[in-house]
ROFISE-786467 format. One record per residue (C-alpha): residue number from 1; residue in three letters; x, y, z. Coordinates in pm, whole numbers, plus 50000, padded with zeros to 5 digits. Last residue first. Example, Ala and Ser with C-alpha at 12.3 -4.5 7.8 and 13.67 -1.06 7.14 Angstrom:
BEGIN
    i   aa     c1     c2     c3
    2  SER  51367  49894  50714
    1  ALA  51230  49550  50780
//
This chain:
BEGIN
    i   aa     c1     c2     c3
  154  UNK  13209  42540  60046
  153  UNK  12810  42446  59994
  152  UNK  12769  42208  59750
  151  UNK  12636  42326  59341
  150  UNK  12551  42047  59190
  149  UNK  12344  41822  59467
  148  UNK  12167  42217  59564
  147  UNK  11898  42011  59379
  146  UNK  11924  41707  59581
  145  UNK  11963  41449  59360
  144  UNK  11631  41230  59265
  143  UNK  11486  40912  59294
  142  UNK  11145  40888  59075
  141  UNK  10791  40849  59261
  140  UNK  10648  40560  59274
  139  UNK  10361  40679  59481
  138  UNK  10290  40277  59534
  137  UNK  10603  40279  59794
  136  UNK  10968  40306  59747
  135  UNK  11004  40675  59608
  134  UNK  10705  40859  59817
  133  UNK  10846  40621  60129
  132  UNK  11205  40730  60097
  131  UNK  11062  41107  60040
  130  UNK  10841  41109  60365
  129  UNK  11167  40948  60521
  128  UNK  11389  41245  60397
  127  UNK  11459  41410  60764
  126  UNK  11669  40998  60788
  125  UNK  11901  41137  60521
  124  UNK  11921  40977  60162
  123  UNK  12131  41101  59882
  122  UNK  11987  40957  59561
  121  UNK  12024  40830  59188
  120  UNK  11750  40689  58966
  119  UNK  11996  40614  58648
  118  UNK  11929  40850  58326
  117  UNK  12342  40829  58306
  116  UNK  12408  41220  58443
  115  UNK  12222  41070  58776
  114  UNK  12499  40767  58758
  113  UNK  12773  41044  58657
  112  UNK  12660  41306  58946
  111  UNK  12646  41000  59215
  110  UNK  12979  40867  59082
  109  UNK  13186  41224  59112
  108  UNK  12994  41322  59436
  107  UNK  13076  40942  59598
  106  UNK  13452  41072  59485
  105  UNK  13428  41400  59612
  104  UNK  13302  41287  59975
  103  UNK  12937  41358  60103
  102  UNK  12893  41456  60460
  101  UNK  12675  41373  60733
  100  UNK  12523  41577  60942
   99  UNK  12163  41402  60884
   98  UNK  12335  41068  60862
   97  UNK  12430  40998  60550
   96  UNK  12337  40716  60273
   95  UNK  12395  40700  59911
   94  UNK  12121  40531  59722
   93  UNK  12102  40405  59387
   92  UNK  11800  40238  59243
   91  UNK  11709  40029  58975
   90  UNK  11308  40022  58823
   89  UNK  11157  39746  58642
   88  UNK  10840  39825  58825
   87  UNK  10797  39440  58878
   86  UNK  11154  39331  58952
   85  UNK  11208  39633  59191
   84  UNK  11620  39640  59202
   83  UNK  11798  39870  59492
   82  UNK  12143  39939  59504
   81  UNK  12264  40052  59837
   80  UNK  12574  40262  59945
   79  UNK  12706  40397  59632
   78  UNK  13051  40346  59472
   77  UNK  13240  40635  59598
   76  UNK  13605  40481  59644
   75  UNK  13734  40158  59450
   74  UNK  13666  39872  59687
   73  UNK  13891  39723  59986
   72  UNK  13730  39961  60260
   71  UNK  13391  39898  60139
   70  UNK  13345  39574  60306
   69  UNK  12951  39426  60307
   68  UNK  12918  39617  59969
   67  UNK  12496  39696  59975
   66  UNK  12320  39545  59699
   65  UNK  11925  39440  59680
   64  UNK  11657  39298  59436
   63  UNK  11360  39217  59638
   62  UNK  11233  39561  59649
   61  UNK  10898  39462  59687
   60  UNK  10753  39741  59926
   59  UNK  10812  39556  60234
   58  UNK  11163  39446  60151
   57  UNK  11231  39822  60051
   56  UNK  11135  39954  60434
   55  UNK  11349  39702  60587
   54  UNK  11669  39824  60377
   53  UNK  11539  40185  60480
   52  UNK  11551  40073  60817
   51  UNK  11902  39917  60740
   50  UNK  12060  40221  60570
   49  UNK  11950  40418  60881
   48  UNK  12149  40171  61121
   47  UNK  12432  40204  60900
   46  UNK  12421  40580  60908
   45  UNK  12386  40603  61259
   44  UNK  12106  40737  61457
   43  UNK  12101  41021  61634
   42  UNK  11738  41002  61707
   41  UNK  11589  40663  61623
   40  UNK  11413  40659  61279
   39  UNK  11048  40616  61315
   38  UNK  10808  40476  61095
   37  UNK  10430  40547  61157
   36  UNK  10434  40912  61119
   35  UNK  10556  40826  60726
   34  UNK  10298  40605  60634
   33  UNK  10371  40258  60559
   32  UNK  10097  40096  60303
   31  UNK  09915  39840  60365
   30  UNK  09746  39753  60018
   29  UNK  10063  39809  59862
   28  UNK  10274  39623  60112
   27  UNK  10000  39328  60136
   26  UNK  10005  39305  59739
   25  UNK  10361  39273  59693
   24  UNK  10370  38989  59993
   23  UNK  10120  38834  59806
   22  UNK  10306  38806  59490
   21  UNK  10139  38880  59176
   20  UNK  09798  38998  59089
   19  UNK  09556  38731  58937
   18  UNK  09829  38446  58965
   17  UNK  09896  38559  59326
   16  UNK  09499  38651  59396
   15  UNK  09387  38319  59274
   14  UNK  09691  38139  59502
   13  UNK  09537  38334  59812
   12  UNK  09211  38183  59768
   11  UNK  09279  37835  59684
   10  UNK  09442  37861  59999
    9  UNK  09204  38064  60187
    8  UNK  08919  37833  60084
    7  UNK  09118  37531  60191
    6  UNK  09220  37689  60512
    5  UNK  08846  37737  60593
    4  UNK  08734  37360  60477
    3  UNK  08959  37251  60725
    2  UNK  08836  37473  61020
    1  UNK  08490  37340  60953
//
């Protein structure tokens, strides 16, 4: 009996993939993360931050990803994390801070022109989960500078 079961879930699963498109892209959407059931650790680092929301991606179907494994030998405020969603034909790029953390001129200067370029551009904090999930999830809603991103605080 247990045969015939894995056959039906086989032929089962490959009629939803060419029916829908990847499984793993159907799970996230039909699963969804909600934002009270990720947690970012308290005081966490940037880098560990940039990895949760690397996690977060994967689930979502953001196979498409770009992070510079040694910034300190690259031109100066190139972005983070590049995001690509092959189905939603959509790029991201992510700068991103802790919740005290600060942005320097030149990651200002290639943020602004990226943003200024019709790219989805964005400074992400671990108090803007509900907004990392809004923009990575099924709400597909577009990345987006700060709006006090122009104008910084002296």
């Amino acid at each position: 009996m247990s045969t015939v079961w894995k056959a039906n879930e086989e032929l089962y699963r490959k009629l939803l993939t060419e029916r829908y498109g990847p499984m793993a892209q159907l799970e996230a959407e039909s699963f969804p993360q909600a934002a009270d059931t990720v947690r970012v650790p308290a005081g966490a680092s940037e880098e560990q931050w940039r990895r949760q929301v690397r996690e977060i991606a994967a689930r979502y179907g953001w196979r498409l990803q770009y992070h510079t494994a040694n910034s300190r030998r690259s031109d100066p405020g190139w972005p983070d994390e590049v995001f690509g969603h092959l189905v939603q034909h959509r790029t991201l790029f992510i700068e991103f801070k802790t919740d005290t953390g600060r942005i320097r001129p030149a990651q200002r200067e290639w943020l602004a022109h990226l943003a200024d370029s019709g790219f989805e551009v964005a400074v992400w904090r671990p108090r803007d989960l509900p907004t990392v999930l809004q923009v990575l999830g099924p709400a597909r809603q577009r990345a987006a500078l700060p709006l006090s991103f122009r104008n910084p605080p002296p």
